[in-house]
C-alpha positions in Angstrom: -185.5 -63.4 72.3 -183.1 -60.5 72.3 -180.7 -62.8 70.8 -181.4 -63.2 67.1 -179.3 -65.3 64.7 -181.1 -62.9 61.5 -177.9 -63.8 59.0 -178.4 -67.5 60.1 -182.2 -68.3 60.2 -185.6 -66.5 59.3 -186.4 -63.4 61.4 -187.1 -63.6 65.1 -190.2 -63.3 65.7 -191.4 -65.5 62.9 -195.0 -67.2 63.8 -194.8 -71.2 62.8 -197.0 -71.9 60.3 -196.3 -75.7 58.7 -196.2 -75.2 55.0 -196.3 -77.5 51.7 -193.9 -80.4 51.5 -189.8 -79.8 51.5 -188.6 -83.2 51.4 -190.0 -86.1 50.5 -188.1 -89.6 50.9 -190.0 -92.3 48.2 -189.2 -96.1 48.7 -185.7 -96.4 50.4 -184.1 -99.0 50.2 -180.6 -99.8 52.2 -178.3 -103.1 52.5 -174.5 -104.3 53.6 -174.0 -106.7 52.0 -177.2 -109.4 53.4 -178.4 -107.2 55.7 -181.3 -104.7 55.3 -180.9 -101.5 57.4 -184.2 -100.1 55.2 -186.8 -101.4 53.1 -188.9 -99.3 51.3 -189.5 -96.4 53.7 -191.0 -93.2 52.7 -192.5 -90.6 54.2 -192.4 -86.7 53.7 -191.1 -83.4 55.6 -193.4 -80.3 55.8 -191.8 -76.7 55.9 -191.3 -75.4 59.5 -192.4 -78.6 60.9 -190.5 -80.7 63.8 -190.6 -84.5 62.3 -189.6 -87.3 64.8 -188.1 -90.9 63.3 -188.4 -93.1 66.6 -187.8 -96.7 66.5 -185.5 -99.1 68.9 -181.8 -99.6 68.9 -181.1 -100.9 64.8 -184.1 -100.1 63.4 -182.5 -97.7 61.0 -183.0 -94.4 62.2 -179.6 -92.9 61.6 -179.3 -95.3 58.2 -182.4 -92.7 57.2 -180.9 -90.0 58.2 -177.3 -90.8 56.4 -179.2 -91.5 53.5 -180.7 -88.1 53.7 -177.5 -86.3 53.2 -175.3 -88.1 51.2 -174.0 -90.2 53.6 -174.8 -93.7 52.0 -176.8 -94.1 48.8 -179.9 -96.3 49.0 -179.6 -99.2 46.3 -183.6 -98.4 45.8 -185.9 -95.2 46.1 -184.9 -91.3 45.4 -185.3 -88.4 47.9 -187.0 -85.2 46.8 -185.7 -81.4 48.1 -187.9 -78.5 47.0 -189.1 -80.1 44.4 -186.1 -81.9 42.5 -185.7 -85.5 42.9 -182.1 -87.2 43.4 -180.6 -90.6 43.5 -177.4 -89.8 44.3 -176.2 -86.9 46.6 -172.7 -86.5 48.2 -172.5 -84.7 51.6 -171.5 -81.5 50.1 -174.2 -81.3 47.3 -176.7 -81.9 50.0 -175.0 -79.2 52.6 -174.6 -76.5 49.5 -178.6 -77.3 49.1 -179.6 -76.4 52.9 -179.4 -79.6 55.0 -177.2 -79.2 58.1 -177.0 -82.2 60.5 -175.2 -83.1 63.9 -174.2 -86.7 64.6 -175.1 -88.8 67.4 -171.0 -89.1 68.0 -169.7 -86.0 68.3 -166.9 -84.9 66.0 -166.3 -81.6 67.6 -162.0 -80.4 66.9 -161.2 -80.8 70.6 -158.6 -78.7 70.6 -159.9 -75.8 69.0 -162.0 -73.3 70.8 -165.9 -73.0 70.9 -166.0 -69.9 68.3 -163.2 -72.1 65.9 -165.7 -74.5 66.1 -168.5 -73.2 65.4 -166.8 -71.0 62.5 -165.9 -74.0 60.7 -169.4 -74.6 60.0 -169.4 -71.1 57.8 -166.7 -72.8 55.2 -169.4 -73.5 52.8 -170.4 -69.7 52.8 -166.7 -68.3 52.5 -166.3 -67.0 48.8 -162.5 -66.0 49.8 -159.8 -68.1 48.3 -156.8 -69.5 50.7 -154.4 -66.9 49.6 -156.5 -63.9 50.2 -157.8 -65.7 53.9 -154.3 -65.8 55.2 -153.5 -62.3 54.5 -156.3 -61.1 55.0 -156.7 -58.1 52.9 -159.3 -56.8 51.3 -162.7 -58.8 50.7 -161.1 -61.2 52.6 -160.7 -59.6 55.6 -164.8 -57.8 55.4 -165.8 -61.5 54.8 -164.1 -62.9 58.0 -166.0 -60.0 59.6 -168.8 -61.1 58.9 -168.8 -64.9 59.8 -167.7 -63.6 63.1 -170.3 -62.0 63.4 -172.8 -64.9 62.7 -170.8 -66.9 64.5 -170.8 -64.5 67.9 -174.9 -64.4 67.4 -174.8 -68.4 67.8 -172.9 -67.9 70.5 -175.4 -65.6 71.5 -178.3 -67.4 71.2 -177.2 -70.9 72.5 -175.9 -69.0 75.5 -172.3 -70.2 75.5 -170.8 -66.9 75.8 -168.8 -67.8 78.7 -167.0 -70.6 77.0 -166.2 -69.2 73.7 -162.7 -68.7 73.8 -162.4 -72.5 75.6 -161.5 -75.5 74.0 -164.4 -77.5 73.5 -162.6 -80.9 75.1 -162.3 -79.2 78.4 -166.3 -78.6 78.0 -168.7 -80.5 79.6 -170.8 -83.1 77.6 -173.9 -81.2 77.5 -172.4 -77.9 76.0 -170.5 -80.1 73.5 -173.8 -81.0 72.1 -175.0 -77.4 72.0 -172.0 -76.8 70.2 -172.0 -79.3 67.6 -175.9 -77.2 67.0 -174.0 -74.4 66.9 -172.0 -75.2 64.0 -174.4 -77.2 62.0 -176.7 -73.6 62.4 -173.5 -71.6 61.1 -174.4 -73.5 57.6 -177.6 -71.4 57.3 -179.7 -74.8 56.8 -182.5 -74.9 55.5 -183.6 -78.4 57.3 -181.9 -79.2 60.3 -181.3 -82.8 60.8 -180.7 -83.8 64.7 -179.4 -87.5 65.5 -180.2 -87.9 69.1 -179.0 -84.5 70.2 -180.2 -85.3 74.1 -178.7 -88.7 74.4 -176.5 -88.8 77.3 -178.0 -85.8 79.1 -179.6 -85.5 82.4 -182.5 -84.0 83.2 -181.4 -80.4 83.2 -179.3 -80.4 79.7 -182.3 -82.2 77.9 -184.3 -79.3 79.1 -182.0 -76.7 77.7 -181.6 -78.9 74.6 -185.5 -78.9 74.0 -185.8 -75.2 74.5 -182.9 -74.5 71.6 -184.5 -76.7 69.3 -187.9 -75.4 69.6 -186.8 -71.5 69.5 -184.6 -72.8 66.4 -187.6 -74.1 64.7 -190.5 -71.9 66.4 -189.2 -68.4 66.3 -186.7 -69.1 63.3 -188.9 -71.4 61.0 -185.9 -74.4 61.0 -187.4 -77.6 59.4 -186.3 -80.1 62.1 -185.9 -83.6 61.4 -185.0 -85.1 64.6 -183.7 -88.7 66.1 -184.5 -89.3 69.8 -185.0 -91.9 72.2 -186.5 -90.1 74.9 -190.6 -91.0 74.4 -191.3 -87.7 76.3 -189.4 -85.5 74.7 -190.9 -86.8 71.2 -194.6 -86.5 72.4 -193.7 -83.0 73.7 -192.2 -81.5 70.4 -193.2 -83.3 67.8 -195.5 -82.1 64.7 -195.3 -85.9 63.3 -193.7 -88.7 64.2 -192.7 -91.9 61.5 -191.6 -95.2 63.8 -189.3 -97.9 62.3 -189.1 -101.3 63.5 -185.9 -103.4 61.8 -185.8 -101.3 59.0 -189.7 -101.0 58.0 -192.3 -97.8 58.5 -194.7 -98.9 61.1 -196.3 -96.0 61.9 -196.5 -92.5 60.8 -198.7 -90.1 62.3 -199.4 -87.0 65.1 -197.8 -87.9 67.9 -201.3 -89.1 69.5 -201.6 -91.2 66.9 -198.3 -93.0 66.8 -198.5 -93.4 71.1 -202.3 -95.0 70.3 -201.4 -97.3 67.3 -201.6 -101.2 68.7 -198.5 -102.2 66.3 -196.1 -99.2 67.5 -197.3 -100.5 71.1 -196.4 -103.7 70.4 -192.9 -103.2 68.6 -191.4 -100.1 70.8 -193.6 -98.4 73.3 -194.4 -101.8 74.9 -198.0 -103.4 75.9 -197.8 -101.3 79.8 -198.2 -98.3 77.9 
């Protein structure tokens, strides 16, 4: 694509190739108060790869996923990131590391336009303090420059030129979503982590919404972890797929192997598959 995000990702043109291991999640363990959202789940994350978590509604999908990035800490287990091993993460730690994420909610600023948006997602980048921002001298004022400018190749590449002086309220649901991708990208991650970034789309959106997600992790090498409902969508593309069932790992596998095993069958895809 002519529309590269080169201060954001990995070069365009880069050829997926699945690497070693860059994060590993080892016995997880979540509870409110009586109530088990995860028991002992682990599973691992390759470099470059698209990794489905499927499972029906409460089987702890986004529980994983807010454990990932310091969202709730796990009373049992420890998740590994290039290498070092953690207990306990805040949000920050785990965004200063390289894991972005969207939210099955959106929490866009409604009032604020598509580019203020998406800029807010370069905070953790800008070295400026408040002072020098507002008058905007100096370093201050080449730094700005330059988020701009990695924010205008988002805009770019998620093809929301058109919209990116409009408020995101007045936006339709479908481009709110490609905006909240938008500004979790403007963190530079590292892994990408996507809770069901198609749900609520029709036909045409979760098309678009494929084609970003595979071009982000394809031609940019994005580790994608990524929550969805949609069985299709999964099958399509996903490197790996691990299903939970009321909190508990019962499957992990190719996608082939997951849609062929009897107890995933039994506890999500249903016996007429």
């Amino acid at each position: 694509m002519s529309t590269a995000i080169p201060a954001v990702v990995a070069p365009i043109g880069a050829s997926k190739k699945i690497g070693e291991v860059i994060l590993e999640v080892k016995n997880i363990s979540l509870g409110f108060g009586g109530v088990k959202a995860l028991t002992d789940i682990s599973f691992d994350v390759r470099e470059h790869e698209v990794r489905a978590i499927i499972g029906p509604n409460g089987a702890g999908k986004s529980s994983m996923l807010n454990c990932i990035n310091g969202v709730y800490t796990p009373q049992q287990g420890s998740i590994s990131f290039r290498g070092q091993t953690f207990k306990h993460m805040n949000s920050h730690e785990v965004a200063v590391m390289g894991i972005g994420r969207t939210f099955q909610n959106l929490a866009l600023f409604k009032g604020m336009s598509v580019l203020d948006n998406i800029m807010s997602g370069r905070n953790l980048k800008i070295k400026s303090n408040i002072l020098m921002q507002a008058l905007r001298i100096g370093p201050a004022e080449r730094e700005e420059i330059m988020h701009r400018e990695a924010v205008e190749r988002i805009i770019d590449f998620l093809e929301i030129q058109a919209f990116r002086k409009t408020p995101v309220g007045q936006l339709p649901y479908g481009l709110q979503k490609r905006v909240d991708l938008g500004r979790a990208l403007a963190m530079e991650p590292q892994v990408l982590l996507l809770d069901e970034p198609m749900a609520g789309m029709n036909v045409e959106e979760k098309q678009d919404m494929c084609r970003f997600v595979l071009d982000v992790n394809e031609e940019f090498g994005t580790t994608i972890v990524l929550i969805e409902h949609d069985m299709g969508v999964v099958m399509d593309i996903s490197d790996r797929v691990v299903v939970l069932d009321y909190g508990k790992k019962i499957g992990d596998g190719t996608p082939e192997e997951v849609r062929n095993s009897p107890e995933v069958i039994s506890a999500y895809l249903g016996t007429s598959h």
